[in-house]
Each structure stands twice: as C-alpha cells, then as structure tokens.
VEXDREN-2710 file (C-alpha; in Angstrom, 1 decimal):
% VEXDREN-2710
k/r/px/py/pz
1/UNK/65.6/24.0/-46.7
2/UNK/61.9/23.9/-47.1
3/UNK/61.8/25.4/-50.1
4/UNK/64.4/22.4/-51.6
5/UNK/62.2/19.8/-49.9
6/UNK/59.1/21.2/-51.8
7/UNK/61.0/21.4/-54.8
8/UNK/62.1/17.7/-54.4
9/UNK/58.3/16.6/-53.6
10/UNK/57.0/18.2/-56.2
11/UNK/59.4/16.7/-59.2
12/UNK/58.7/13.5/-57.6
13/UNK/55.0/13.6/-58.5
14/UNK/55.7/15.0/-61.4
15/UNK/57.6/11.9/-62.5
16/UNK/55.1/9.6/-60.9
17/UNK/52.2/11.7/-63.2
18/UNK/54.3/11.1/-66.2
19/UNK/54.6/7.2/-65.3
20/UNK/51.2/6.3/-64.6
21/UNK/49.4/8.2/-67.4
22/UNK/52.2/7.0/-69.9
23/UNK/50.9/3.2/-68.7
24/UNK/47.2/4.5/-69.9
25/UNK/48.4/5.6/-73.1
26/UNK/48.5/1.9/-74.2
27/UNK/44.4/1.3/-73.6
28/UNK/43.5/5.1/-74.6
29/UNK/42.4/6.6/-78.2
30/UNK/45.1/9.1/-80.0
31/UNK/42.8/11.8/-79.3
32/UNK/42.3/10.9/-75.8
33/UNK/41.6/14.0/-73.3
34/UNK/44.0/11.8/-71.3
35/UNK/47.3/12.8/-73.3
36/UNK/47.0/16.4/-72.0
37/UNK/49.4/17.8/-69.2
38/UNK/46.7/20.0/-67.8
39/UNK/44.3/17.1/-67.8
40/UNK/46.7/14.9/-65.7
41/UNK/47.1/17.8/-63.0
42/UNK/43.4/17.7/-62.8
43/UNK/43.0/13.9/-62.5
44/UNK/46.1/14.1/-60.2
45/UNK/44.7/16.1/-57.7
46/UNK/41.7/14.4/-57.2
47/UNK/43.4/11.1/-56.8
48/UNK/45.7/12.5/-54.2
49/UNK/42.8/14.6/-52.3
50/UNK/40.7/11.9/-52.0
51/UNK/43.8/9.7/-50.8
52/UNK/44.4/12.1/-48.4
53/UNK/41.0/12.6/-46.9
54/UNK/40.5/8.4/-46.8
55/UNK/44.0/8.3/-45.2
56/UNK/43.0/10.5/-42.4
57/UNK/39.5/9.0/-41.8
58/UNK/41.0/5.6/-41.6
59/UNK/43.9/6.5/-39.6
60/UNK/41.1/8.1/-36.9
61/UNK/39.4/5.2/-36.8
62/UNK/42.5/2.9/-36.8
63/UNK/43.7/5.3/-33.9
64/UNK/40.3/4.8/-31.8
65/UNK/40.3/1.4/-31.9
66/UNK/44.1/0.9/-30.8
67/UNK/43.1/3.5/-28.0
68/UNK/40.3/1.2/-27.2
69/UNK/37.6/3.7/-27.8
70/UNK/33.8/2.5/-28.0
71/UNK/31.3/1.5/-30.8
72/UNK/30.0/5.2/-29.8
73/UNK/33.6/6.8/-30.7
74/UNK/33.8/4.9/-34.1
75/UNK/30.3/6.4/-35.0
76/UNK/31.5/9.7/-34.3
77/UNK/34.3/9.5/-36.4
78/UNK/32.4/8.4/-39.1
79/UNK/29.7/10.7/-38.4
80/UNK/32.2/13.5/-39.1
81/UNK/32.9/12.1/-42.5
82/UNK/28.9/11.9/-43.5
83/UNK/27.7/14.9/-41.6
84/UNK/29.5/17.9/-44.4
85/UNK/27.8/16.2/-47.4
86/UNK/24.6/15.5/-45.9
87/UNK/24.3/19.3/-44.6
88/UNK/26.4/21.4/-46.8
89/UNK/26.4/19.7/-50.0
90/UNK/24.5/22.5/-51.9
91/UNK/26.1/25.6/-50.1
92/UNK/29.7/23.8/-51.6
93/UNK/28.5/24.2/-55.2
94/UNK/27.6/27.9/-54.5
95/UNK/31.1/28.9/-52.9
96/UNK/32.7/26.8/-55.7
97/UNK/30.6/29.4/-58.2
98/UNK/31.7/32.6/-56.4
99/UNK/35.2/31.9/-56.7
100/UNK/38.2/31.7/-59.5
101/UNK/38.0/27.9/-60.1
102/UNK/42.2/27.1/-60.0
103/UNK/42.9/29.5/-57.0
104/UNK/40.3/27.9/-55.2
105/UNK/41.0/24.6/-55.8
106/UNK/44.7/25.3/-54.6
107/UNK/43.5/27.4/-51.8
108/UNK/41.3/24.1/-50.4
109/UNK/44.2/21.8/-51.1
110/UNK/46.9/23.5/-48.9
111/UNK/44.2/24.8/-45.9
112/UNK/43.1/20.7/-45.6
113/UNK/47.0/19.8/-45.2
114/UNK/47.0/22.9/-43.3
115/UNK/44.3/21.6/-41.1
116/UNK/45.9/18.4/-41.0
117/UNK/49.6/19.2/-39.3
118/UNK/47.6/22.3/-37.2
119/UNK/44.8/20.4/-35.6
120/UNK/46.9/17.6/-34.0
121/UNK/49.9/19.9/-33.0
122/UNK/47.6/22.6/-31.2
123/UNK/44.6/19.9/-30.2
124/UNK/46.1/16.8/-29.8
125/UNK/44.7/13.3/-30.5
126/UNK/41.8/12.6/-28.6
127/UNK/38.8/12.1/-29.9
128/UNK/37.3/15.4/-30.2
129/UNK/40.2/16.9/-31.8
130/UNK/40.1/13.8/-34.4
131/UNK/36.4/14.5/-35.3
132/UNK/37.0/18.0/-35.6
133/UNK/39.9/17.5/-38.1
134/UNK/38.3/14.8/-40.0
135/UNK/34.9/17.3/-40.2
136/UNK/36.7/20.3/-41.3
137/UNK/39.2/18.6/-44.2
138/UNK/35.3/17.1/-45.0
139/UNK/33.9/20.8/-45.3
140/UNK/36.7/21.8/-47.4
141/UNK/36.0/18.6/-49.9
142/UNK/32.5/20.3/-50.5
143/UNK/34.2/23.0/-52.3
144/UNK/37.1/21.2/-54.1
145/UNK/34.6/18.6/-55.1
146/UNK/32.3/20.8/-57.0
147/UNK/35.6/23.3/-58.2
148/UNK/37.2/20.5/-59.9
149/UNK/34.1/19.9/-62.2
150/UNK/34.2/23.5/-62.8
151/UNK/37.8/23.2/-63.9
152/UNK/37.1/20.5/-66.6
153/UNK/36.0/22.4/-69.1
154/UNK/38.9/24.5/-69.5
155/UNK/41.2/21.4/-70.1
156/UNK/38.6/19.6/-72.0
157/UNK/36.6/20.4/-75.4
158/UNK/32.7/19.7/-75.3
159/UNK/33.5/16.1/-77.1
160/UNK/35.8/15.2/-74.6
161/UNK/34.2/16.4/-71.7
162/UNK/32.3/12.8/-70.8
163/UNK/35.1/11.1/-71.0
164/UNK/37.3/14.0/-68.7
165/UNK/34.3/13.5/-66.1
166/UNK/34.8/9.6/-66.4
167/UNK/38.2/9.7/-66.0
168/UNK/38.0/12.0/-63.0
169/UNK/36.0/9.8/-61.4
170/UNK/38.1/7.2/-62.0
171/UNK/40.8/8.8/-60.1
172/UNK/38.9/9.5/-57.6
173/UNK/38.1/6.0/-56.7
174/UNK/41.0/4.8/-56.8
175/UNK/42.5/8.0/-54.7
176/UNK/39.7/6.6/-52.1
177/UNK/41.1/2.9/-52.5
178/UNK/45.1/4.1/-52.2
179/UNK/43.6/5.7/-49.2
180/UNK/42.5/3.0/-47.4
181/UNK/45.0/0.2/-48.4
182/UNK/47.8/2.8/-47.1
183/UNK/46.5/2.9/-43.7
184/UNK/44.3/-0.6/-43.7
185/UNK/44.7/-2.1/-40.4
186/UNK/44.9/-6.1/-39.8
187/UNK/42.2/-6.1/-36.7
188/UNK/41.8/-8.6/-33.9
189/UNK/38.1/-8.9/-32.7
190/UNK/37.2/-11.0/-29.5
191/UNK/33.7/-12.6/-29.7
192/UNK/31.8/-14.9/-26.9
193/UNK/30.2/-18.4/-27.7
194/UNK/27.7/-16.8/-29.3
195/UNK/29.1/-15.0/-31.8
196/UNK/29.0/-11.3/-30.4
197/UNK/32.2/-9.1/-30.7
198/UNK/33.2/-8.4/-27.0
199/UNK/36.4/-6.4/-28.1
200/UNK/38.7/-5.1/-31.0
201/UNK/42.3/-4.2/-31.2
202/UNK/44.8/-3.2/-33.6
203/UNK/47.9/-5.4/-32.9
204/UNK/50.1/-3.6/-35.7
205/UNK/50.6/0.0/-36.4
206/UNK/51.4/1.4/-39.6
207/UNK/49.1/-0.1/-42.2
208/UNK/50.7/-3.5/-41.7
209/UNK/48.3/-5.7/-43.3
210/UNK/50.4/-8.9/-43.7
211/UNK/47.6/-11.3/-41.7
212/UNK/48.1/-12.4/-38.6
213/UNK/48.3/-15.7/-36.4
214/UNK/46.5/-15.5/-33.4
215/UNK/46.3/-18.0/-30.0
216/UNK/44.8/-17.3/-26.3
217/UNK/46.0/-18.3/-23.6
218/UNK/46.2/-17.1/-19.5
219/UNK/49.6/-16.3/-19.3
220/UNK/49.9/-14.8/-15.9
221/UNK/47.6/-16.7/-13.8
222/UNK/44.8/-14.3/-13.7
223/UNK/42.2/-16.7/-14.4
224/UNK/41.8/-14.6/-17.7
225/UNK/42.5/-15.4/-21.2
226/UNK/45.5/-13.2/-23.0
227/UNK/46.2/-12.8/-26.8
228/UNK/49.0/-13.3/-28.1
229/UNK/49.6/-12.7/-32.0
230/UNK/52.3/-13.1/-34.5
231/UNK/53.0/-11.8/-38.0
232/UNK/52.2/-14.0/-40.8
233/UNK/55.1/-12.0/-42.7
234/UNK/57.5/-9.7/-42.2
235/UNK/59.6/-8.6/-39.5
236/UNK/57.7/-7.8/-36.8
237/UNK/57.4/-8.7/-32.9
238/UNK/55.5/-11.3/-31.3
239/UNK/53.3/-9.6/-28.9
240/UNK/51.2/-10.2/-26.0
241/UNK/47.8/-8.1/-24.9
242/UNK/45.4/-8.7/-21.8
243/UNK/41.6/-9.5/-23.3
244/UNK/41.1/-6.2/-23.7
245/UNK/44.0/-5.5/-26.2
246/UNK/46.4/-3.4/-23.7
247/UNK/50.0/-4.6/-24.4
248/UNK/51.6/-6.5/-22.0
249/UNK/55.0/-7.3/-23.8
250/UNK/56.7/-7.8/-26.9
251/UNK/59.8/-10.2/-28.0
252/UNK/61.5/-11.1/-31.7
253/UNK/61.5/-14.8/-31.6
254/UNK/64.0/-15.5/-34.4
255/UNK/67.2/-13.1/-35.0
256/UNK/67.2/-10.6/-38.4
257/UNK/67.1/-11.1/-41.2
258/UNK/64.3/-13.8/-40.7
259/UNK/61.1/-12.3/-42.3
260/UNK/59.2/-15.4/-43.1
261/UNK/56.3/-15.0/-40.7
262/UNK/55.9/-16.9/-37.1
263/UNK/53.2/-19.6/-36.1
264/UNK/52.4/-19.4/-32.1
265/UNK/50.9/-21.3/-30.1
266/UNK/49.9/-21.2/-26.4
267/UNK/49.7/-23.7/-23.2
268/UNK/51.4/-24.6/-19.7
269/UNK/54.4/-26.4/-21.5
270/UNK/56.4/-26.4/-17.9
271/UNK/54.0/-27.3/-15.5
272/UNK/54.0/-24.1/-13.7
273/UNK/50.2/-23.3/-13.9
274/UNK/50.9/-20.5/-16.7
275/UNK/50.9/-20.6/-20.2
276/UNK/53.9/-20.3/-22.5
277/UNK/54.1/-18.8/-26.0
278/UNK/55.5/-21.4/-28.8
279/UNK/56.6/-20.0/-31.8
280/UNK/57.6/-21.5/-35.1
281/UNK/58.4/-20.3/-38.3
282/UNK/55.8/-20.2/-41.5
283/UNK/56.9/-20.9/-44.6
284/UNK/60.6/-19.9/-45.8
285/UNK/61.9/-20.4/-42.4
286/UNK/63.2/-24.0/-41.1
287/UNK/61.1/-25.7/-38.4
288/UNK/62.8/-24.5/-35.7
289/UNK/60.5/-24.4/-32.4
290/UNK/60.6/-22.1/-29.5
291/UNK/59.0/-21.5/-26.5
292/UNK/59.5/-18.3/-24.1
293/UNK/57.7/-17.2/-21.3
294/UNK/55.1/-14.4/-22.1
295/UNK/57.8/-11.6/-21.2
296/UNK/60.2/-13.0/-23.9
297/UNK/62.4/-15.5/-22.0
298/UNK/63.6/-18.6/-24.3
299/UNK/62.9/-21.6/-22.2
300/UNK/63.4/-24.6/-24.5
301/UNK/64.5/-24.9/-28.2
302/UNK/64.5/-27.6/-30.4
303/UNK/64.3/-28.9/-34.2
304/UNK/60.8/-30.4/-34.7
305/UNK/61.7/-32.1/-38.5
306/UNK/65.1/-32.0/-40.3
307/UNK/66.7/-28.8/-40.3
308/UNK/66.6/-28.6/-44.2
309/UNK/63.1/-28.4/-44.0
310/UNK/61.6/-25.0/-45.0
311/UNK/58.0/-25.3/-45.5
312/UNK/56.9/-24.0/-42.3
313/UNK/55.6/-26.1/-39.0
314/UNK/52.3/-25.5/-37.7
315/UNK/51.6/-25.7/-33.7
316/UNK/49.4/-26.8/-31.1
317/UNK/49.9/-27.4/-27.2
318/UNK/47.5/-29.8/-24.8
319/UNK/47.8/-31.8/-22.1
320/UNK/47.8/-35.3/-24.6
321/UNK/48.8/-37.9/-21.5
322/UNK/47.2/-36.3/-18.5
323/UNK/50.2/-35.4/-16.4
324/UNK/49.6/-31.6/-16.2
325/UNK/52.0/-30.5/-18.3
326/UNK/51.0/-30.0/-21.6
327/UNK/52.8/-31.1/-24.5
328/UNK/53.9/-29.7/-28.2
329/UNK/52.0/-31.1/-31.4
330/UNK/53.8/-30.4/-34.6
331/UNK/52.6/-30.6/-38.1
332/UNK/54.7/-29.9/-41.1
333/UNK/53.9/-26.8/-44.0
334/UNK/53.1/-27.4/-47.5
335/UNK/56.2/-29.6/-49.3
336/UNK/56.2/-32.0/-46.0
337/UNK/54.3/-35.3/-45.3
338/UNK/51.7/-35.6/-43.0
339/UNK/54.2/-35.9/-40.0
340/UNK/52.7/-35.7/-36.8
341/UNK/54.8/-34.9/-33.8
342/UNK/54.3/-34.9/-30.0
343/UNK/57.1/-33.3/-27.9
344/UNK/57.3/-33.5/-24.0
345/UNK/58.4/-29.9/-22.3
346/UNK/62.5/-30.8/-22.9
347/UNK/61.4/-31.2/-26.4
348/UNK/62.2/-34.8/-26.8
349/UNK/59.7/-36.4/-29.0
350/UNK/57.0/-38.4/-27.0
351/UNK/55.0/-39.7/-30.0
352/UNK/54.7/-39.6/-33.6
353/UNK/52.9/-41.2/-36.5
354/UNK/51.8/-40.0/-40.6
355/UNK/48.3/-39.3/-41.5
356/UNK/47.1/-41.1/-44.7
357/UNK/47.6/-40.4/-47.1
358/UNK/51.2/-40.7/-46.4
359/UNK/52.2/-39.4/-49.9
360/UNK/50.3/-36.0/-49.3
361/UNK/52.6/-33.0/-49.4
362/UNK/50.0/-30.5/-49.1
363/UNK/50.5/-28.6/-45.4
364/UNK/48.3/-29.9/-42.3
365/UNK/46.5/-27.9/-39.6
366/UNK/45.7/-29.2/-36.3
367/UNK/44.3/-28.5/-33.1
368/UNK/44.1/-30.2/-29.3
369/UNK/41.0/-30.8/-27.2
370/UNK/42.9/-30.6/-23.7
END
C-alpha cells in the first residue's frame, strides 16, 4: 500500500516538474541549463526543502500563538531557526565535502521528514518538542544547503554554471515564499489605548488567510470585552473567544452553500444587559440580517434592503434613542445607495434616511458612538 502511495506521489511531482519548467521555457534561451531533467530535480528539491522547512517554522509559530504561548515562546522558536546557521554554518560545508554529494542530499532529505512525523509522534507538541524539531530539520539544512551547490556542477557545464546557481536560488526563494503562504495565518492582535499589543490569537486554523471581520463586545456579563470574528470569505464559523483568545463557541450563521463572507457586529440588541452577535452577509450574499445569542441561538431575523440586493450590508449596533436597548444600523455594499437604516430589536425599521450624494453606489462604512 505504501509502496503504491509513493509511487502515486512521486508521478505527481514529476508532472508538476514538467509543468512548471515547460511555463519557463517561454522566457529562457535554447541553450538554457533550464531544459535539463537533471537540472529540474536539482531546482526541485530545493524549492520543496525549503517549502518544507518554512512550512514547519511557521506552523510552530502559528501553533504557539493559538496555544497562547508568550513573546518568550515565539523567540524560542525562532531562535531554533537562527541558532544552526549562526553556529554550524562552516562545519555544514565540511560534512557536505566528506560525503558522495546525491546520496547525501537524499540521505538529509528523508531524515528531516523523518524527523518531522518522529518528533511529534514520540514528543508531542509542546514547546520544547517544537524547538527541538524545528532545530534539528535546521541542522540537517546546513548540509543539504552546501551539498546542492556541490551537485551543480555535474548537471551544469562551466558556462552555465552562473545561471544554474541563479536559478537555484530562485527556487529557493520561492520554496521559502510557498512555505509561508501555505501555512500563513490571518492573526487577531488586541492592543490598549495606547497602542501596545496586549494579546494575539489565531482565530482560523489551516492557513486560512481570507481576512477577517472583527467586533468586541461583553457577551456574558463579565464586565469583560469578548471577540467575536467572522470570515470575510469562505465557509467558515462565526466564532466567539474571551480577551484572551480562548474559544468560547462557534455557530454557522447562514446554511451551505453560502460562502460569500459574514459582516458582525456586537451590542445588547434585547435589553438583557449582554451583548448579541449580528451577522450579515458581505458581498455575493443578500442582505439578510441575523442576530443570535453568543452560543449560536437565532433571536431575530429580518431583510434590511430588498431581498434582490447582493452587494453586501455592513453593521453597527448602539443605543441611538436612549432606551437601553440598543438598536441595528445598516448600510448597504458597493452597487447600493447610501441607504442608511435604523432597526429596533423586532427588526422593524425605526429610522432611515440617504447620505449625499444620493447617486453614490460605492459601499458605506459606519460606526455608533453609544
């Protein structure tokens, strides 16, 4: 079985090779060192070494800060990925020397995702486990580094051999950027008045990096500010964290297929001394406002603009009259006019008026004071 799946892995990188250095062709010379299998493998592996190694710093530090772990965790991670250059750079270069250049190379490769399945399975997660993974694939990448120049001069002649290292580099850079984008994290900070980050969170696992809409609120009485957030795309779960990005709950607003992206907002729409999370669609989905409790009860629903609408509706909720309860103010996306709506807690419409220009079609933001 593992032998298929290997077999299956590697003719798909095989055919991913072919495709992307069949796209160069078209901006390379005929007698480009490009156009050589051997070459590609080369270039290959470095782009998918280095996509490795960023993946699995990033995902450590990703993995801290969902865990809450400090300013003095981060720095150890990243410590781990500075500390093997800085120390063993030169000793690389001389084990790279002692050994056959290919069977090292292919050695290194398979002990770092060796290293990376082992660690975690016999260690765990925590921190020290993570720095001592991220510090021995690191170690390894002192020797593959230096073996992969060595290996460029038997795919390359001495004319081409500039323009192999070039091209090596190349990969490498974007192996580093591949890395990162896979696993980039969108990441909620919480500052103070003054502009100091007081706490960090990673509301969505998996790389998601679609953006995220964001609102605070207290909704369980606590005297303490929550955060609730919401995709800006795709179909993912409103959710709700204390301050210091624990999860409290999590609820789908809008039934599948609905990808469209959800704008919230918080405030005591019921009176009851807690705040309620309102959601509305962004853009693509029709302006069709919610608002639930914190734990994902639907208290009211209601159309804020003509159901045809699909330019999105933006939110805000405030106390506009004085009476305690707070209200809903609605704004329209881009391709609406400048409606402004206010909407008591049964989600009949309490005021309304245009902004001028009452021609603009542009999308409007707002906020509330109380």
């Amino acid at each position: 079985m593992f032998g298929d799946a290997y077999q299956r892995a590697d003719n798909m990188l095989d055919r991913g090779q072919r495709h992307a250095f069949r796209w160069l062709w078209f901006f390379l010379p005929e007698t480009s060192v490009a156009k050589d299998l051997r070459f590609q493998q080369v270039v290959a592996s470095r782009f998918f070494s280095d996509a490795g190694q960023q993946a699995v710093a990033y995902g450590a530090l990703i993995a801290v800060a969902r865990s809450g772990g400090s300013a003095l965790d981060l720095a150890l991670i990243g410590m781990a990925g500075l500390l093997p250059p800085a120390l063993l750079g030169l000793y690389g270069g001389a084990v790279a020397d002692a050994l056959p250049a290919r069977v090292a190379l292919a050695g290194i490769y398979n002990l770092q995702a060796l290293f990376c399945f082992l660690v975690p399975f016999f260690a765990g997660t925590d921190l020290w486990a993570i720095f001592a993974l991220i510090l021995a694939v690191n170690i390894l990448g002192q020797v593959s580094g230096p073996t992969e120049s060595a290996v460029l001069p038997l795919v390359a002649n001495e004319e081409q051999l500039a323009s192999a290292t070039s091209l090596v580099h190349l990969g490498s850079s974007a192996g580093t950027a591949f890395g990162t984008a896979l696993l980039a994290p969108v990441l909620v900070r919480v500052f103070d008045e003054y502009g100091h980050a007081l706490y960090q969170f990673v509301p969505y696992e998996g790389g998601f990096s679609g953006g995220v809409n964001v609102a605070l609120g207290d909704v369980d009485g606590d005297g303490y500010p929550d955060v609730v957030t919401a995709p800006q795309s795709g179909r993912l779960p409103v959710r709700v964290f204390n301050r210091f990005g624990v999860k409290r709950s999590e609820f789908y607003p809008y039934p599948a297929p609905y990808r469209g992206g959800v704008n919230v907002a918080l405030g005591d729409v019921t009176g009851d001394h807690v705040a309620e999370v309102a959601t509305a669609p962004a853009v693509g989905g029709g302006p069709h406002v919610r608002v639930f409790t914190a734990a994902g009860k639907l208290l009211r629903e209601f159309f804020a603009y003509a159901k045809t609408f699909r330019g999105g509706v933006e939110l805000s909720v405030g106390d506009v009259d004085g009476d305690g309860a707070s209200e809903l103010v609605s704004v329209p996306g881009a391709g609406g006019g400048p409606h402004v709506r206010v909407f008591n807690s049964r989600g009949e419409v309490f005021s309304q008026f245009f902004v001028e220009p009452s021609s603009f079609r542009g999308g409007l933001t707002l906020g509330t004071i109380r």
